[in-house]
Biopython code that builds the backbone (N, CA, C, O; Angstrom):
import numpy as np
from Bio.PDB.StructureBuilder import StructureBuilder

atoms = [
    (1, "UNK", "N", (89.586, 189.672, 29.520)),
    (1, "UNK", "CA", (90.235, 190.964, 29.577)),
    (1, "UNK", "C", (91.657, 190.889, 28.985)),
    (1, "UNK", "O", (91.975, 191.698, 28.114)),
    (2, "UNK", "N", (92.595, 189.882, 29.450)),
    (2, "UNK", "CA", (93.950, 189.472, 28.703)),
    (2, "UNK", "C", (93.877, 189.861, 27.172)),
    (2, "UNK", "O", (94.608, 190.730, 26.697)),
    (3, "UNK", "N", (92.789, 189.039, 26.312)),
    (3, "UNK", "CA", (92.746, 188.837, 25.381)),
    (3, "UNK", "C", (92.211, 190.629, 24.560)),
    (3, "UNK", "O", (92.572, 191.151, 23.505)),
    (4, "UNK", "N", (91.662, 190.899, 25.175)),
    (4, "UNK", "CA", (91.219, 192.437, 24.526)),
    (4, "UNK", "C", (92.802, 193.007, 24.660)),
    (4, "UNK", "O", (93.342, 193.403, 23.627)),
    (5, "UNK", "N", (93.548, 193.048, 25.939)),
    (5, "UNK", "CA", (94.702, 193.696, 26.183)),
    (5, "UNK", "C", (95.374, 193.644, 25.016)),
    (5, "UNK", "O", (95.544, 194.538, 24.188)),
    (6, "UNK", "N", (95.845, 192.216, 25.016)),
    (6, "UNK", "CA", (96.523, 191.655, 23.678)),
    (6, "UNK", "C", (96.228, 192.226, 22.414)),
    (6, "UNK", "O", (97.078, 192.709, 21.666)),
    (7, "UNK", "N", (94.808, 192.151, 22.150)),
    (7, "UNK", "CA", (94.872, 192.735, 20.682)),
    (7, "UNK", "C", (94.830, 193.820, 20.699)),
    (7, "UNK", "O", (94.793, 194.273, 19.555)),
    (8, "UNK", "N", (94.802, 195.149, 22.070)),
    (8, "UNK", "CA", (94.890, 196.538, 21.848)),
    (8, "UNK", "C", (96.447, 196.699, 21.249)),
    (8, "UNK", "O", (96.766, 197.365, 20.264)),
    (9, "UNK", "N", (97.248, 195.983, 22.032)),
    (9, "UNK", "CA", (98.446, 195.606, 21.884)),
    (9, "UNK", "C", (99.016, 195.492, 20.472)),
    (9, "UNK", "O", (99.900, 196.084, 19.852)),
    (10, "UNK", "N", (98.380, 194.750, 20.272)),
    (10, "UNK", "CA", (98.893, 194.202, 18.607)),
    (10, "UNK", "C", (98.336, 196.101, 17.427)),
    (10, "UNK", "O", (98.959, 196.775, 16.606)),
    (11, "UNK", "N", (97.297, 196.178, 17.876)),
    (11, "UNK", "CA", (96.812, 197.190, 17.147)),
    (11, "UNK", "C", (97.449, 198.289, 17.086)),
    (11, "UNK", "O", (97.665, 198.965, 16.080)),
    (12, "UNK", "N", (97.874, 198.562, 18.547)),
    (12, "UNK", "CA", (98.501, 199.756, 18.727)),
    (12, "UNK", "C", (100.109, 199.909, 18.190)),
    (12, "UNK", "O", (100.731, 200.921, 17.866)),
    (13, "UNK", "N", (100.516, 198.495, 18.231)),
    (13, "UNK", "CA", (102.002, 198.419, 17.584)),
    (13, "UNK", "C", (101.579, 198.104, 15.857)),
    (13, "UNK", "O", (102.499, 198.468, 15.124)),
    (14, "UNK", "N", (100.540, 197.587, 15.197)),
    (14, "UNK", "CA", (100.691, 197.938, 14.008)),
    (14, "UNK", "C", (99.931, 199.383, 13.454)),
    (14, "UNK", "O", (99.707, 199.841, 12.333)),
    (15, "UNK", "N", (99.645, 199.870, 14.931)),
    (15, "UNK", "CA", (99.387, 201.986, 14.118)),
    (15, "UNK", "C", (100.662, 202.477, 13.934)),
    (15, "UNK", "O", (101.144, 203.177, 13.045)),
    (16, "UNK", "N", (101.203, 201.899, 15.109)),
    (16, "UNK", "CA", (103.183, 202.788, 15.188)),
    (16, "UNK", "C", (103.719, 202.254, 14.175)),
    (16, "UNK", "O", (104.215, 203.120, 13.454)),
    (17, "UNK", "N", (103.875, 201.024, 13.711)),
    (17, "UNK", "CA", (104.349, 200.732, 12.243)),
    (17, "UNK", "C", (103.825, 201.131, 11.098)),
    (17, "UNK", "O", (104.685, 201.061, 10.220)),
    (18, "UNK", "N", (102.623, 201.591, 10.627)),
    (18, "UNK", "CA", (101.938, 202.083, 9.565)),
    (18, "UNK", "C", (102.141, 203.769, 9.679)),
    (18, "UNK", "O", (102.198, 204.553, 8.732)),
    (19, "UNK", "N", (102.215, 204.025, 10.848)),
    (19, "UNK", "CA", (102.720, 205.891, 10.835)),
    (19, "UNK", "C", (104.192, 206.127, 10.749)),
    (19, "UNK", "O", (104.570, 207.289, 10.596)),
    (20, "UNK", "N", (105.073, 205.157, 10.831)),
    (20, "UNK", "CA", (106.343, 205.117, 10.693)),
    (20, "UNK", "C", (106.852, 205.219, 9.138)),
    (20, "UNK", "O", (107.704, 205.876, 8.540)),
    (21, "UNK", "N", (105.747, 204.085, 8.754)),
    (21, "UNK", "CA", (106.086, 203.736, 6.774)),
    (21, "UNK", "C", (105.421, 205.368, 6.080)),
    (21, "UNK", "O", (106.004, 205.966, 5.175)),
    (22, "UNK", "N", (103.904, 205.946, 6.842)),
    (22, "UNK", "CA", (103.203, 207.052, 6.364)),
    (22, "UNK", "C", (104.629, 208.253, 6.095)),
    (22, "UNK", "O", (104.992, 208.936, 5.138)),
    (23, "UNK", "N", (105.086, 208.057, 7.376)),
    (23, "UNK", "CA", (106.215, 209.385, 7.438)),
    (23, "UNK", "C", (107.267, 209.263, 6.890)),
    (23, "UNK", "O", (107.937, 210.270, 6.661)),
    (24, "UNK", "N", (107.754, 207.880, 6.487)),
    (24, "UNK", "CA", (108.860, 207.516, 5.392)),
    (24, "UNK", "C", (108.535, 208.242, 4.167)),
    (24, "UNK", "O", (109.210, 209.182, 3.748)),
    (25, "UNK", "N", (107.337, 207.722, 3.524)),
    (25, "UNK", "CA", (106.933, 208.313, 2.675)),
    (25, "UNK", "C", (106.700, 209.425, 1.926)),
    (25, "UNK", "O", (106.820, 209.677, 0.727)),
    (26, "UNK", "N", (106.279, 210.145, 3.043)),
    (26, "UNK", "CA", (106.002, 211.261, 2.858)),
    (26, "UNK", "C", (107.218, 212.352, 2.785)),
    (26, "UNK", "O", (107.071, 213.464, 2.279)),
    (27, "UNK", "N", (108.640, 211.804, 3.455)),
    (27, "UNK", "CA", (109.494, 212.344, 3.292)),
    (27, "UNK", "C", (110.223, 211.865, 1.808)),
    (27, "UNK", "O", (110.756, 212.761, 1.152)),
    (28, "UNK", "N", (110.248, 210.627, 1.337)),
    (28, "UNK", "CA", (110.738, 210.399, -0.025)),
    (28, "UNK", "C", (109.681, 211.211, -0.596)),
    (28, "UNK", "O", (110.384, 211.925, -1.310)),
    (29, "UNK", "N", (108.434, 211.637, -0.804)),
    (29, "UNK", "CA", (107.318, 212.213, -2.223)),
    (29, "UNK", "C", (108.280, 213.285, -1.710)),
    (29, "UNK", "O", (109.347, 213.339, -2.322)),
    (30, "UNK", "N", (108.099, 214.191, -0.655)),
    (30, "UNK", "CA", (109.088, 215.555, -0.567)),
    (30, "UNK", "C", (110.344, 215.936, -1.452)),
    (30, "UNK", "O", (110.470, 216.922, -2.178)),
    (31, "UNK", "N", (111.335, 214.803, -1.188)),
    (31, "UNK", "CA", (111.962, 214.552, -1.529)),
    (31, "UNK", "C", (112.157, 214.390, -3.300)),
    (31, "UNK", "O", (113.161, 214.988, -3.685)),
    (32, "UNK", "N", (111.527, 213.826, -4.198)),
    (32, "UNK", "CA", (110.990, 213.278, -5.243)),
    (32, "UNK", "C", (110.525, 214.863, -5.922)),
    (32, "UNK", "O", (110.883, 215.470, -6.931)),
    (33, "UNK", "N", (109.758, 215.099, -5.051)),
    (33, "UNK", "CA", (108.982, 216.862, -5.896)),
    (33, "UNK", "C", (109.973, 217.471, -5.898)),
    (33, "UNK", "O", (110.128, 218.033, -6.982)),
    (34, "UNK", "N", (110.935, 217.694, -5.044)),
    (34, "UNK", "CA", (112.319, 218.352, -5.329)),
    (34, "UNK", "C", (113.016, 218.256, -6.203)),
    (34, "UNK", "O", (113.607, 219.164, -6.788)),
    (35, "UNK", "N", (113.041, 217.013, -6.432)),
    (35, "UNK", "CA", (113.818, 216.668, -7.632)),
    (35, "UNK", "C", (113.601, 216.816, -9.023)),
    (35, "UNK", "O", (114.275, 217.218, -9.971)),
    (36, "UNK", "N", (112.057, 216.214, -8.803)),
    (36, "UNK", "CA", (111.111, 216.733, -10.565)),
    (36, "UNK", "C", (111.226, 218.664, -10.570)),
    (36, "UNK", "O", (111.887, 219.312, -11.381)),
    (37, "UNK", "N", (110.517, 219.148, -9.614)),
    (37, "UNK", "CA", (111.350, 220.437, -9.592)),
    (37, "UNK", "C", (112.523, 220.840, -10.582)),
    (37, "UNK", "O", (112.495, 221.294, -11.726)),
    (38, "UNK", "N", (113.830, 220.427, -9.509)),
    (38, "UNK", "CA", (114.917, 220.763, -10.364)),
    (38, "UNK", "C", (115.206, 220.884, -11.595)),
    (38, "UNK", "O", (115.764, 221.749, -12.270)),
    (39, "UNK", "N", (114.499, 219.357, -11.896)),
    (39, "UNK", "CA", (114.966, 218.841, -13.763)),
    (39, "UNK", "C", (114.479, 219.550, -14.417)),
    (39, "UNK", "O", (114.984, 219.855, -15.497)),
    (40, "UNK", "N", (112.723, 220.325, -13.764)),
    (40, "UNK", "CA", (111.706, 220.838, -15.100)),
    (40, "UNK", "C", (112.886, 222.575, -14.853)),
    (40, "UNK", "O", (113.272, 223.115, -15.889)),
    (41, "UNK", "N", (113.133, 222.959, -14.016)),
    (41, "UNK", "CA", (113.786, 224.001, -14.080)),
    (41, "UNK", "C", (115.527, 223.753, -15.079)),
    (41, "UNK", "O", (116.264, 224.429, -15.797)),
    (42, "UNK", "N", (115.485, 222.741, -14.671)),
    (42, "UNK", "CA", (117.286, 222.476, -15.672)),
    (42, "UNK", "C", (116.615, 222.308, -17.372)),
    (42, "UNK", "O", (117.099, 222.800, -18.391)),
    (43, "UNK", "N", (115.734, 221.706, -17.290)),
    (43, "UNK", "CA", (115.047, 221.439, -18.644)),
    (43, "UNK", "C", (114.668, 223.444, -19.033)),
    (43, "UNK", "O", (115.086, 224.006, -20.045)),
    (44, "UNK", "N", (114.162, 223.857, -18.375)),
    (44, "UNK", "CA", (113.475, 225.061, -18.858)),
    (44, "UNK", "C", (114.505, 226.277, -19.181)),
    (44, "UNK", "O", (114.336, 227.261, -19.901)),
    (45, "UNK", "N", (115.735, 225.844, -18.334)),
    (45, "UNK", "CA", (117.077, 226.443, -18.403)),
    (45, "UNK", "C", (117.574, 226.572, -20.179)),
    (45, "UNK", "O", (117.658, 227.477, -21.009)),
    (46, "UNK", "N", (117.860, 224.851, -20.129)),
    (46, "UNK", "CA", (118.405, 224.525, -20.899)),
    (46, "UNK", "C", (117.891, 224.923, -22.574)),
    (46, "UNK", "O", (118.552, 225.209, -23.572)),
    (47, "UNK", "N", (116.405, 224.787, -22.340)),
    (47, "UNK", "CA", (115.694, 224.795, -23.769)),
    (47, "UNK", "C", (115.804, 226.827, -24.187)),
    (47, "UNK", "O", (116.003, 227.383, -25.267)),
    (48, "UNK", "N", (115.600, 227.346, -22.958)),
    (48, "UNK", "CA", (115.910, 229.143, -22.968)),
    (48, "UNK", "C", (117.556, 228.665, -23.711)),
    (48, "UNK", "O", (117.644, 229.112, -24.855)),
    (49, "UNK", "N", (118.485, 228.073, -23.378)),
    (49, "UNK", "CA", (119.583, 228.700, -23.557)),
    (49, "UNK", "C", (120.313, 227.969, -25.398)),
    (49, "UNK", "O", (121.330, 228.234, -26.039)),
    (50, "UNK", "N", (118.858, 226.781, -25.694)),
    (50, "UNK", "CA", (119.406, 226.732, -26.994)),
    (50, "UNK", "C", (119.959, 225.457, -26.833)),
    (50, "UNK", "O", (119.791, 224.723, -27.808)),
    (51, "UNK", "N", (120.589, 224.962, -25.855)),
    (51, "UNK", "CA", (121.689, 224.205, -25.497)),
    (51, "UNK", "C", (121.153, 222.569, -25.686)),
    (51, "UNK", "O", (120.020, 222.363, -26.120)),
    (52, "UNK", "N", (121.951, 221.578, -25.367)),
    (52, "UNK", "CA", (121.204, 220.136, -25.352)),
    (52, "UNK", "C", (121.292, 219.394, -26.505)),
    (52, "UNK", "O", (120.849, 218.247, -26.459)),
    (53, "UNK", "N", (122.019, 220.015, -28.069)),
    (53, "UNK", "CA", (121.765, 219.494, -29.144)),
    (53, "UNK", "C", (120.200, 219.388, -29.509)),
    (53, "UNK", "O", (119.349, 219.922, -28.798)),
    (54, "UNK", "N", (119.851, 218.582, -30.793)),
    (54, "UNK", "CA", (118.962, 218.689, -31.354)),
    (54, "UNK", "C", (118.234, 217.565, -31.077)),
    (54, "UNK", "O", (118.715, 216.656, -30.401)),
    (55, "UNK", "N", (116.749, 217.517, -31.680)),
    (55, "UNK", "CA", (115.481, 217.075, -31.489)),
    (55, "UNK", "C", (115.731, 216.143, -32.663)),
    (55, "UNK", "O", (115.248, 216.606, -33.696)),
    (56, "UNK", "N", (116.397, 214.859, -32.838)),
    (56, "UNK", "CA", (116.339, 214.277, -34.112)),
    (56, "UNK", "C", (115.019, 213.670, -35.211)),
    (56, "UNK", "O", (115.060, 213.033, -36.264)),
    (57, "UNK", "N", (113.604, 214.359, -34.173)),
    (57, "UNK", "CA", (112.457, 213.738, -34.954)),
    (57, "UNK", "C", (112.121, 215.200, -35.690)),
    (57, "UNK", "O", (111.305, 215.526, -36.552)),
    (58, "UNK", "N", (112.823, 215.699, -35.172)),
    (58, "UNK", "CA", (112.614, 217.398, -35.891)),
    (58, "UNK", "C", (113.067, 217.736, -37.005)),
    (58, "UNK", "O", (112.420, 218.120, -37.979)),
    (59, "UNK", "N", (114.532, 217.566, -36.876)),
    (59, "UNK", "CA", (115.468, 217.611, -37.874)),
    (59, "UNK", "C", (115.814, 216.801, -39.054)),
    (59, "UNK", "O", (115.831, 215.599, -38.788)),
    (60, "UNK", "N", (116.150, 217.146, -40.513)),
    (60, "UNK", "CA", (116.712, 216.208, -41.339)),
    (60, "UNK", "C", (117.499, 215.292, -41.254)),
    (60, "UNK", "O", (117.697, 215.202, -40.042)),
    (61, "UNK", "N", (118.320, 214.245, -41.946)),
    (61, "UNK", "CA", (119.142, 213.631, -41.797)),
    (61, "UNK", "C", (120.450, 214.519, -42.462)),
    (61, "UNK", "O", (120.424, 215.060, -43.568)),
    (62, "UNK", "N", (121.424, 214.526, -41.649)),
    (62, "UNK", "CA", (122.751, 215.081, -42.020)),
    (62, "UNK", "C", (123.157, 215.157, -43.593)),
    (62, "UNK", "O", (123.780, 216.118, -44.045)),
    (63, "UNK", "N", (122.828, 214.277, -44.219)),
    (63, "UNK", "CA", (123.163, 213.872, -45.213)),
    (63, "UNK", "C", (122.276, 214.585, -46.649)),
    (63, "UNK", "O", (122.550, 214.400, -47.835)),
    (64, "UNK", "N", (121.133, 215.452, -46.059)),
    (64, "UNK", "CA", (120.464, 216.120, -47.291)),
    (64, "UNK", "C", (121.150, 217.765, -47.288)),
    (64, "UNK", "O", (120.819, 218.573, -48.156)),
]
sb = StructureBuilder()
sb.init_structure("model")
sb.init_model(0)
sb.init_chain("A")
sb.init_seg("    ")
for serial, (resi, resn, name, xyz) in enumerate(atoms, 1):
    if name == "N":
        sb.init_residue(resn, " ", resi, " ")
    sb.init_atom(name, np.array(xyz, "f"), 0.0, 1.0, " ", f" {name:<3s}", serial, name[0])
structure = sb.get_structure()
């Protein structure tokens, strides 16, 4: 019986550590989509407003 105790034991403290890392996680991806968010909106800003300089695979070389 000890020995079952023990490994409920062990099990039950590595669920609380694996739901601890789950919820880390899940708050950095949150976190992360926010951010890709932002950029595609600063990007979508930016390309509406013209701004950012140029696309140099687009453009000539200065010099023609």
């Amino acid at each position: 019986m000890t020995d079952i105790e023990e490994k409920l034991a062990h099990l039950i403290r590595a669920t609380d550590d694996l739901s601890e890392v789950v919820a880390r996680q899940d708050r950095e991806i949150d976190w992360l989509r926010a951010r890709v968010q932002m950029l595609l909106e600063r990007e979508a800003a930016r390309r509406e407003d013209g701004e950012g300089g140029v696309t140099f695979g687009d453009a000539p070389p200065p010099h023609y």
